[in-house]
N, C-alpha and C positions, 0 to 999 in steps of 0.2 A: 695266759691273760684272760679275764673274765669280762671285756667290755661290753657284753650282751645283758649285765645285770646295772650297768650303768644304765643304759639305752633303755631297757626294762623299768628304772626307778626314775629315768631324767626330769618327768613329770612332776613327782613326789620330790626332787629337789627343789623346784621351780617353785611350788607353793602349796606342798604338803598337805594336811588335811584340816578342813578349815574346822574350829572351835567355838563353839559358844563359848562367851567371853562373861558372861554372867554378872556386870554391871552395867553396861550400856546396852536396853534391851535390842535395838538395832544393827548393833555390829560386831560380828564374827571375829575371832582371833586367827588370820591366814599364819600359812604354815611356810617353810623354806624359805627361800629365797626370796620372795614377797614380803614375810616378815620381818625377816632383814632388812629389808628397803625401807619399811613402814616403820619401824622402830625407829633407825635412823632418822629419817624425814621430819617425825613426828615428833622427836627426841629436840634435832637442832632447830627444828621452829619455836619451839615450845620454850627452848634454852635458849635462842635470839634476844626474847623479850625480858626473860628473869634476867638473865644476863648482861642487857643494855641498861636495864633499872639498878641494877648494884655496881655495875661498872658508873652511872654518871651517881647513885650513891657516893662512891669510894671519893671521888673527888671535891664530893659536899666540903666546905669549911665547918660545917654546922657539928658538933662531935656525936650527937645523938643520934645523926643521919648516918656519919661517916664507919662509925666502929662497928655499928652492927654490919655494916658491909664487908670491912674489912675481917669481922670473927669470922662470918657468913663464907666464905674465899678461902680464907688460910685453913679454914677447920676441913672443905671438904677437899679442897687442894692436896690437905695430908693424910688423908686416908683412900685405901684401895678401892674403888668401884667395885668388887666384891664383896666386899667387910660393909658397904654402903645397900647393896643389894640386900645380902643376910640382915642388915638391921632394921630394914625398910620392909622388910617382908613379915618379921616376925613382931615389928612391935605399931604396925597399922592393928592387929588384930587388938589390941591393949587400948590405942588410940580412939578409931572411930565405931570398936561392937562389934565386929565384921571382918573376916579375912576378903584381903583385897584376889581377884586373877592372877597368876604369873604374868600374864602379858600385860597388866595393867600395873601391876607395881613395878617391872622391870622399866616400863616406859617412864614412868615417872623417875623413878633413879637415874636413868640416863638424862633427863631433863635437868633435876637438881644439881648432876655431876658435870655435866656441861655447861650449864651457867654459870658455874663458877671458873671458867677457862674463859668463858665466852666475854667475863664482868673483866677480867685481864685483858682482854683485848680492846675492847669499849679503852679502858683507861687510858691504855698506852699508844693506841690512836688517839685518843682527844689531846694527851700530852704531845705529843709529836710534833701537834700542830705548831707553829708559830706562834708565841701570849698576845703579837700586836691584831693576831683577829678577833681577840674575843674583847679586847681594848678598843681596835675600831669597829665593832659592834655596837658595843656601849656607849660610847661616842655620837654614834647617828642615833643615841635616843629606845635602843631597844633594852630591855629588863633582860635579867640574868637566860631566864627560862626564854624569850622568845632570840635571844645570842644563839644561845647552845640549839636549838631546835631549828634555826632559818640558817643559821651559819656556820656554825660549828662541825654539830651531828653530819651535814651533807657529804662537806669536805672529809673529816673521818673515816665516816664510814666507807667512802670508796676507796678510801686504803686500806679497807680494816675485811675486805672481799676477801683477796686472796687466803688470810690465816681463819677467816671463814673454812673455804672451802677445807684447809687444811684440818680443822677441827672437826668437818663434815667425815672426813676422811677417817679418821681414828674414831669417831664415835661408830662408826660403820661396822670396821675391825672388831670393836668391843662391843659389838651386841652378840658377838658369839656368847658372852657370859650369859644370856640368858640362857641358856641349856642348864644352867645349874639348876632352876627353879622348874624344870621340864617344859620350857617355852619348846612349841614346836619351831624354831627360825634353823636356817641353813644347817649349820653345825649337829644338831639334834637330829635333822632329817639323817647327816647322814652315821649320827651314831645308830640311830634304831637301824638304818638298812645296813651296817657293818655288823652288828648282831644277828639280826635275821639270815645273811648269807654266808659269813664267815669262812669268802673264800676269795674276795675280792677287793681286801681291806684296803692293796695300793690304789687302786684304781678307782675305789669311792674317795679316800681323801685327795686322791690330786685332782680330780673333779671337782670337789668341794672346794680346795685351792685355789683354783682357777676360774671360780666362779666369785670368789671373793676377788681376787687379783683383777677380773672384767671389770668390776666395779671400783672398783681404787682408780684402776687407771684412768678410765674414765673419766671421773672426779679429780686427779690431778692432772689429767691434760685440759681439761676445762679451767684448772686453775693457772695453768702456764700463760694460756690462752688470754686471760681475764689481767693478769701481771702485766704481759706484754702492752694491752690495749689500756691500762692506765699508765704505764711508761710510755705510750704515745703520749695521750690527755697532758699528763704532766710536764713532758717537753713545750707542747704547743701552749699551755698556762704558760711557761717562763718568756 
């Protein structure tokens, strides 16, 4: 057993070596396990708001609102986060003059790929609800947009927590994919040091493992957590 080349890299797992990023002149492209975090973070924030905007999209009556939401969703629903990465990396340079960062185009493909999960959940929370609250909304006087916004969206989205987190959780997992594009995040840290030592390979990947596995779980016991305490709320509503 080689756990002395763990102990020796644990560092360089933890956040690698940080990167000029080379469009945003203030901030660094971190490395390992930090980037991991940061992509993720960055990723489901980012995919919150695209997300929430094509999710109450989809439910427009309007058809001109409605369908581009719905292409928007099924198109990137049916294609792999891979095959979306490769296409995001090689045809920005066509696009805006300029090849984008790996750590800058992989974040945004994780954004666009997750708002389309995220615009599903928007939906199927708002539909959930009961039709007589957006009826007695309208009722006391309020327009479509201040229903959905004081009324609606509240109630929703505190159901719509949990598959949050759950999507928190998966996009987590799949920023390993950035190694394709030579991001330095978790996975990459630890192909280079499985190269460089070539004599430790179990004992860098179940490190690697386990250090993805810290964070899941994490993440889903805070999500059991968050289910439970709206299974209170919602007893004490009825």
């Amino acid at each position: 057993m080689h756990w002395d080349i763990v102990i020796d890299n644990f560092d360089y797992f933890l956040w690698g070596q940080t990167q000029f990023d080379g469009v945003f002149p203030f901030i660094h492209a971190p490395g390992g396990l930090l980037a991991t975090v940061i992509l993720a973070v960055i990723g489901i924030f980012g995919a919150f708001w695209i997300g929430l905007v094509f999710g109450l999209m989809r439910l427009s009556k309007k058809w001109w609102v409605k369908y581009p939401a719905v292409m928007y969703v099924e198109m990137i629903r049916g294609m792999p986060l891979l095959l979306l990465i490769f296409w995001f990396f090689f045809l920005a340079p066509v696009l805006i003059g300029r090849s984008l960062p790996a750590f800058t185009t992989t974040m945004v493909c994780f954004m666009i790929f997750t708002a389309a999960y995220v615009a599903e959940i928007v939906r199927a929370g708002v539909l959930a609800l009961p039709s007589g609250q957006m009826e007695a909304a309208r009722g006391s006087g309020l327009s479509n947009y201040q229903a959905m916004r004081f009324v609606i969206l509240p109630q929703a989205l505190r159901n719509m927590i949990p598959s949050f987190v759950n999507q928190f959780v998966s996009l987590t997992k799949d920023t390993s994919l950035a190694a394709i594009l030579g991001v330095g995040e978790l996975t990459r840290t630890g192909v280079q040091v499985d190269n460089r030592e070539m004599v430790a390979s179990f004992e860098i990947w179940l490190t690697i493992a386990g250090l993805y596995f810290l964070i899941c779980y994490v993440l889903t016991s805070y999500s059991r957590r968050l289910e439970a305490q709206l299974s209170k709320y919602q007893a004490r509503d009825r």
